[in-house]
MARSE-272731 format. One record per residue (C-alpha): x negated, y negated, z; residue number from 1; residue in one letter. Coordinates in nm, 3 decimals, decimal comma. Layout:
N
<site c1="X" c2="Y" c3="Z" resi="NUM" resn="A"/>
...
//
This chain:
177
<site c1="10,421" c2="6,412" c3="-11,055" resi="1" resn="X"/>
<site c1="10,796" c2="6,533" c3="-11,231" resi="2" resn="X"/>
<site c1="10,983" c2="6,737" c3="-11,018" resi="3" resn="X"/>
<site c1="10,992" c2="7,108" c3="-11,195" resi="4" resn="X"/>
<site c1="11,234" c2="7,141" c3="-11,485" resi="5" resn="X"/>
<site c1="11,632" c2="7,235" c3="-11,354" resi="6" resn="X"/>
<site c1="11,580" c2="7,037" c3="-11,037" resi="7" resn="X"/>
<site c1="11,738" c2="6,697" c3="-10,970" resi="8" resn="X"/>
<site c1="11,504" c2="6,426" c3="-10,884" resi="9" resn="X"/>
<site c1="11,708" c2="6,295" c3="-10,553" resi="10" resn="X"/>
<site c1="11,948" c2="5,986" c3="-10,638" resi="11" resn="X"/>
<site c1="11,918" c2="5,669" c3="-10,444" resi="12" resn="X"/>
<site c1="12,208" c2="5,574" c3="-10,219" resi="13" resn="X"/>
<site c1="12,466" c2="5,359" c3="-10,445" resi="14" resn="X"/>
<site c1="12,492" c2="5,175" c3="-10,778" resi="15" resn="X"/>
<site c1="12,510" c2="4,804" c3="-10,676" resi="16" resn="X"/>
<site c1="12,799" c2="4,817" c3="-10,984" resi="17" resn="X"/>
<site c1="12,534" c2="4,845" c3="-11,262" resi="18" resn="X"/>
<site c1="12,686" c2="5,064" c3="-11,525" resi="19" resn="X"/>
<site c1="12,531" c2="5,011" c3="-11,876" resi="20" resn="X"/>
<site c1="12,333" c2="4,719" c3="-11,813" resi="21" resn="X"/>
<site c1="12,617" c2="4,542" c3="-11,763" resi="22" resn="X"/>
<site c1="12,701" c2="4,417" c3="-11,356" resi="23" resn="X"/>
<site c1="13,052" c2="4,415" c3="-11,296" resi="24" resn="X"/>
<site c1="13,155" c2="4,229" c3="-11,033" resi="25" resn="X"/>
<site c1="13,424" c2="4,403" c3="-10,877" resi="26" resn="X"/>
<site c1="13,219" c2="4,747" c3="-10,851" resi="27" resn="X"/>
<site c1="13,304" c2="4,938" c3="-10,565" resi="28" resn="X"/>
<site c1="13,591" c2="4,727" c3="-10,441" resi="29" resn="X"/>
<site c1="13,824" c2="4,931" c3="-10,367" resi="30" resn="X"/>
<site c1="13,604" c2="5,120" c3="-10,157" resi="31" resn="X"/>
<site c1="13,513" c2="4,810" c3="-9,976" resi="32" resn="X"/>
<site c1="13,864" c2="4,723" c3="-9,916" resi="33" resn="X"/>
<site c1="13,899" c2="5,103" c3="-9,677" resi="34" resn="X"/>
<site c1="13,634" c2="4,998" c3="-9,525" resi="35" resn="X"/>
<site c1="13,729" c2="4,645" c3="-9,438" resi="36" resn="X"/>
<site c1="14,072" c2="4,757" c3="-9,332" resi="37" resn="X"/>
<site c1="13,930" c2="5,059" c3="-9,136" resi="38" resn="X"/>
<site c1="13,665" c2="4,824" c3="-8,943" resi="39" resn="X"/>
<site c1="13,940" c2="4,543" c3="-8,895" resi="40" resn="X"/>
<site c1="14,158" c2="4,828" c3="-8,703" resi="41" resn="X"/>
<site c1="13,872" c2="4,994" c3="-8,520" resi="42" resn="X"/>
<site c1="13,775" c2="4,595" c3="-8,416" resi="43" resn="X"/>
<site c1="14,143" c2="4,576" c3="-8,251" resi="44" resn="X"/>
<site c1="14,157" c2="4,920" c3="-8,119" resi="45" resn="X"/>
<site c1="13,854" c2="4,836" c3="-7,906" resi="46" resn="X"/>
<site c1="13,960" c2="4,484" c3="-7,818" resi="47" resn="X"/>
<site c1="14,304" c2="4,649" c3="-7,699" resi="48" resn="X"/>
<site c1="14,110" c2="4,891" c3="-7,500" resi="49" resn="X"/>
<site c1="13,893" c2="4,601" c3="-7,401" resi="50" resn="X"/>
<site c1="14,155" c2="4,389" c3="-7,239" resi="51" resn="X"/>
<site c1="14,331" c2="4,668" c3="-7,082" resi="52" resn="X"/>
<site c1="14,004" c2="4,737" c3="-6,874" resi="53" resn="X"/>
<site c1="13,902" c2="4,396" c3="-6,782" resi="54" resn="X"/>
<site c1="14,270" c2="4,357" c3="-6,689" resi="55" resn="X"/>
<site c1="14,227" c2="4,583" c3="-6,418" resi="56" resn="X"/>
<site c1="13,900" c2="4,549" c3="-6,328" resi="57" resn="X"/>
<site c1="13,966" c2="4,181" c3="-6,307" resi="58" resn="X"/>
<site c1="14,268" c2="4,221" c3="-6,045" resi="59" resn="X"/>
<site c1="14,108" c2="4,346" c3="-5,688" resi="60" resn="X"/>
<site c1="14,332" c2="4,649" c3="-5,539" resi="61" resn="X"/>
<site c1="14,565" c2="4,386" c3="-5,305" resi="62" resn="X"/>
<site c1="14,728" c2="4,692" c3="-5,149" resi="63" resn="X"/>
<site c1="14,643" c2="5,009" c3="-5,049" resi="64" resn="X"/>
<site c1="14,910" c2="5,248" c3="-4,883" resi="65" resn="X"/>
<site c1="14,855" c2="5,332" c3="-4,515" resi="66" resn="X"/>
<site c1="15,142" c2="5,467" c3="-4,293" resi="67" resn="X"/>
<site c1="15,368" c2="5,526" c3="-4,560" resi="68" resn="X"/>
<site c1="15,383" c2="5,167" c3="-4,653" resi="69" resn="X"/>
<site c1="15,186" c2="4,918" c3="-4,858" resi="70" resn="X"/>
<site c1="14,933" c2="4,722" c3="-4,659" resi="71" resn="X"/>
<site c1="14,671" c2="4,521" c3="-4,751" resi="72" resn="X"/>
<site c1="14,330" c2="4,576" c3="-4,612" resi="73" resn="X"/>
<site c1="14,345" c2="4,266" c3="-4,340" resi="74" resn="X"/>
<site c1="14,700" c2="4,427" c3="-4,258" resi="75" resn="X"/>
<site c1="14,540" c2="4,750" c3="-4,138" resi="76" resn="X"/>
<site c1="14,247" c2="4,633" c3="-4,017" resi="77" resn="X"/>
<site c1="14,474" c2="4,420" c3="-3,769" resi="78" resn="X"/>
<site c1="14,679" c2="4,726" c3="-3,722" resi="79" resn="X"/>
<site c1="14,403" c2="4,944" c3="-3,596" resi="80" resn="X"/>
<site c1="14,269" c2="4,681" c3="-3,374" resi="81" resn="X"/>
<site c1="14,640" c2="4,704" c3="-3,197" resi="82" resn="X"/>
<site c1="14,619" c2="5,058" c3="-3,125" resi="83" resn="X"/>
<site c1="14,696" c2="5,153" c3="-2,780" resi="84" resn="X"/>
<site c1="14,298" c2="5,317" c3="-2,762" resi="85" resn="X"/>
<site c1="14,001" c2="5,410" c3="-2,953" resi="86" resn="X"/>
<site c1="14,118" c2="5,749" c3="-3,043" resi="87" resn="X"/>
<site c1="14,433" c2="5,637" c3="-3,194" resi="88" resn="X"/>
<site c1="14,221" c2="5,329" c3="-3,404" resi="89" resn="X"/>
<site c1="13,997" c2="5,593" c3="-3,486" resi="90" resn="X"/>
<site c1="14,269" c2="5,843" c3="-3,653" resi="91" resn="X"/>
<site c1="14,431" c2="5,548" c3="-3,822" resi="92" resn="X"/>
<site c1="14,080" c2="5,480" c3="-3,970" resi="93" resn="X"/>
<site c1="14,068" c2="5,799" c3="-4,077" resi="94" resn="X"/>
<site c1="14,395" c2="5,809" c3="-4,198" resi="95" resn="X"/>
<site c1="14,391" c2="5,441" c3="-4,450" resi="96" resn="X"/>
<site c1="14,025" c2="5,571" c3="-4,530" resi="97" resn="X"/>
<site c1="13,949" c2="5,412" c3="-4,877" resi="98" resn="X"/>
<site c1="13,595" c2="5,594" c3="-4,914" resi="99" resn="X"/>
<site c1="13,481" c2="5,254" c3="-5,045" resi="100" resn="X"/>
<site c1="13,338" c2="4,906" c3="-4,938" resi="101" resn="X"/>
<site c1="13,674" c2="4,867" c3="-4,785" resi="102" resn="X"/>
<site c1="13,577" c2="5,078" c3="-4,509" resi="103" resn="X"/>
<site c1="13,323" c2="4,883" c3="-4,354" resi="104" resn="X"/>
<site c1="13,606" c2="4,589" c3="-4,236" resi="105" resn="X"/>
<site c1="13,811" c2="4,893" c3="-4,084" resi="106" resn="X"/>
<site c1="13,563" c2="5,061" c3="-3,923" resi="107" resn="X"/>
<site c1="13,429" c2="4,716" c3="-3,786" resi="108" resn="X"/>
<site c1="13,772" c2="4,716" c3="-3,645" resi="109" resn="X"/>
<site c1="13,772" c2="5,031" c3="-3,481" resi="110" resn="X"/>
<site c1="13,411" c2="4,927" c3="-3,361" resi="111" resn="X"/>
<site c1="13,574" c2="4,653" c3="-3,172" resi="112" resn="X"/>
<site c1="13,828" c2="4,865" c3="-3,026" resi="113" resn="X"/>
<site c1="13,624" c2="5,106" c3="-2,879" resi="114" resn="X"/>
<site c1="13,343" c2="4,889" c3="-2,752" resi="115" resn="X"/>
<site c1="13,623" c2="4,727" c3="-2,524" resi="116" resn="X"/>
<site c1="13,591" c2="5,034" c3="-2,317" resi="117" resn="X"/>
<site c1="13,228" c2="5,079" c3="-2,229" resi="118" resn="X"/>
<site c1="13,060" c2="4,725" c3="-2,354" resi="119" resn="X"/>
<site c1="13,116" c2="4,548" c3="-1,997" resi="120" resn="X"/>
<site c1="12,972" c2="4,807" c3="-1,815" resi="121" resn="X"/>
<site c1="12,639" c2="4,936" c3="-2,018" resi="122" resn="X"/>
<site c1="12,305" c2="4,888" c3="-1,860" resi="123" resn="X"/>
<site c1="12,052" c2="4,708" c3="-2,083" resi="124" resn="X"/>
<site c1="11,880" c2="5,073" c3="-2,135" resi="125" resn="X"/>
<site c1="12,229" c2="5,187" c3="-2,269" resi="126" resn="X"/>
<site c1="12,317" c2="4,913" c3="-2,459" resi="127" resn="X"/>
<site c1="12,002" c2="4,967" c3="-2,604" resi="128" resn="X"/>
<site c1="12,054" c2="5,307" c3="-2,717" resi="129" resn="X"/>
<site c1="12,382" c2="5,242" c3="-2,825" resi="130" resn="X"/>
<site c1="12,202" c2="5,006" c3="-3,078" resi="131" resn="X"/>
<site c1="11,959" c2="5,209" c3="-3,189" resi="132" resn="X"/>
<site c1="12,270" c2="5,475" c3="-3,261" resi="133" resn="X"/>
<site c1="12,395" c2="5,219" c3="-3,479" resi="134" resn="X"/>
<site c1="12,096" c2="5,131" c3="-3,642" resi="135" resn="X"/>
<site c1="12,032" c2="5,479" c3="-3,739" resi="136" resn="X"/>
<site c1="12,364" c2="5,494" c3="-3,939" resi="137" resn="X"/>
<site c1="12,246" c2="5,196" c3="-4,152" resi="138" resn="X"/>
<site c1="11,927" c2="5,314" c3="-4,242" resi="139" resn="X"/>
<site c1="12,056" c2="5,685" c3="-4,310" resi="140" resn="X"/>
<site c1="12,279" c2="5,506" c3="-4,647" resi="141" resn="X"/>
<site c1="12,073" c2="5,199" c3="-4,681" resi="142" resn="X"/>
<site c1="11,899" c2="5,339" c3="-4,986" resi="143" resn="X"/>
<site c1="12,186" c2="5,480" c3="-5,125" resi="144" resn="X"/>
<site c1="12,419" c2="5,308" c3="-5,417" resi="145" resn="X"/>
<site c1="12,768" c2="5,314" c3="-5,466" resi="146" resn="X"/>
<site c1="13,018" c2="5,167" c3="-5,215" resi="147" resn="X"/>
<site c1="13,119" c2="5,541" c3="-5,074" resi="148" resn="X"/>
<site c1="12,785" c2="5,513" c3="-4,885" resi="149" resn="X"/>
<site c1="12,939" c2="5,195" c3="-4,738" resi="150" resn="X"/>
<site c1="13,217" c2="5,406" c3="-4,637" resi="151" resn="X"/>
<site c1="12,984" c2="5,669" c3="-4,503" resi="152" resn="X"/>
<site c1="12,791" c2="5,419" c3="-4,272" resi="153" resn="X"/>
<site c1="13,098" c2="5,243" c3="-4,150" resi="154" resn="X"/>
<site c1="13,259" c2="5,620" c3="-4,051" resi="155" resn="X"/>
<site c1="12,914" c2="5,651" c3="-3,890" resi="156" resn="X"/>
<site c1="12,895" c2="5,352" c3="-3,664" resi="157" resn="X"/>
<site c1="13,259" c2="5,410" c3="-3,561" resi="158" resn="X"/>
<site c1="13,223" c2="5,808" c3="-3,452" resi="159" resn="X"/>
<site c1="12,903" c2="5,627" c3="-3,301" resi="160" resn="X"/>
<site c1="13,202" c2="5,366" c3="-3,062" resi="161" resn="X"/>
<site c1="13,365" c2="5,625" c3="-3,033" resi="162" resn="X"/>
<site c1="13,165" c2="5,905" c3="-2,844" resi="163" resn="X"/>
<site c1="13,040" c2="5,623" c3="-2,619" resi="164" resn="X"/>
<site c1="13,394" c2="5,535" c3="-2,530" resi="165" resn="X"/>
<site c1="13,456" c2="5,888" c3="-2,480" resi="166" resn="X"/>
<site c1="13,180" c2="5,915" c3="-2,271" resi="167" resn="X"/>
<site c1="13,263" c2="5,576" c3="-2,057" resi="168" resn="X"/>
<site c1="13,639" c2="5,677" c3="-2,032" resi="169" resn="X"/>
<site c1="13,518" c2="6,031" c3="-1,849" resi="170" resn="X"/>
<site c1="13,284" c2="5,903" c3="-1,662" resi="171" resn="X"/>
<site c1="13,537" c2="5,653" c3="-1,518" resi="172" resn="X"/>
<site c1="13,761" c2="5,915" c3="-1,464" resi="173" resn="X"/>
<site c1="14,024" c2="5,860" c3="-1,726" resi="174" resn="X"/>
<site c1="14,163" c2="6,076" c3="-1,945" resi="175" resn="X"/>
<site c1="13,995" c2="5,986" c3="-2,330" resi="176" resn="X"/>
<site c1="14,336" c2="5,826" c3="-2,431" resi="177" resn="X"/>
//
């Protein structure tokens, strides 16, 4: 079947440098050459670009800042388990927050400091509660990904220390310092 008359029968893609019978050799090269030079640049473009991410993807974040001064995270991890109570570790917590998997050492931290005021004196029915309050923090992220819902569970356990030192400071009398 001929395609009807005034139409073009559609050409196939390139010549493969046939031209008269004849095959020249060099068909076509200086359109290669663009294209070699133009895939050699877009090959280093994207190696640049490659190195420049793995270079700082490679490199952990050393130092975060935290009280208007560069700290690592060990550095203010020790400095909120210095605070003076579990309010003040709490708001420094909340204050070097890195909404990442960071968070879980500091709020470990503030964990510690707050359990110092009501750990000695829990009954085994409070302590027991007290765990299950933890436990329910884990398992509200635990099927979550990204390291924010790291973040989320550490905040979590700490408000958890927290509102039980609260509750042991009033209940002793003092003033939540």
């Amino acid at each position: 079947m001929s395609p009807p008359e005034g139409r073009n029968v559609k050409q196939k893609a390139g010549h493969f440098g046939l031209t008269d019978g004849r095959v020249e050799p060099h068909a076509g090269a200086r359109h290669q050459r663009g294209y070699e030079e133009t895939f050699a640049m877009l090959s280093k473009s994207c190696l640049a670009v490659l190195a420049v991410v793995l270079s700082v993807a490679g490199t952990p974040a050393r130092a975060m800042v935290c009280m208007d001064k560069s700290m690592t995270l060990d550095e203010v991890a020790d400095a909120i388990s210095t605070q003076k109570s579990c309010a003040s570790a709490m708001k420094l917590f909340q204050d070097c927050q890195l909404t990442a998997s960071g968070d879980v050492q500091l709020g470990a931290a503030v964990e510690k400091k707050c359990e110092a005021d009501f750990m000695p004196g829990l009954s085994t029915a409070q302590h027991q509660a007290y765990k299950r309050e933890m436990r329910a923090c884990d398992l509200k992220y635990r099927n979550k990904s990204g390291t924010m819902y790291l973040s989320f569970a550490a905040f979590c356990r700490a408000e958890v220390a927290q509102r039980h030192s609260q509750r042991a400071l009033k209940a002793a009398g003092q003033k939540a310092r």
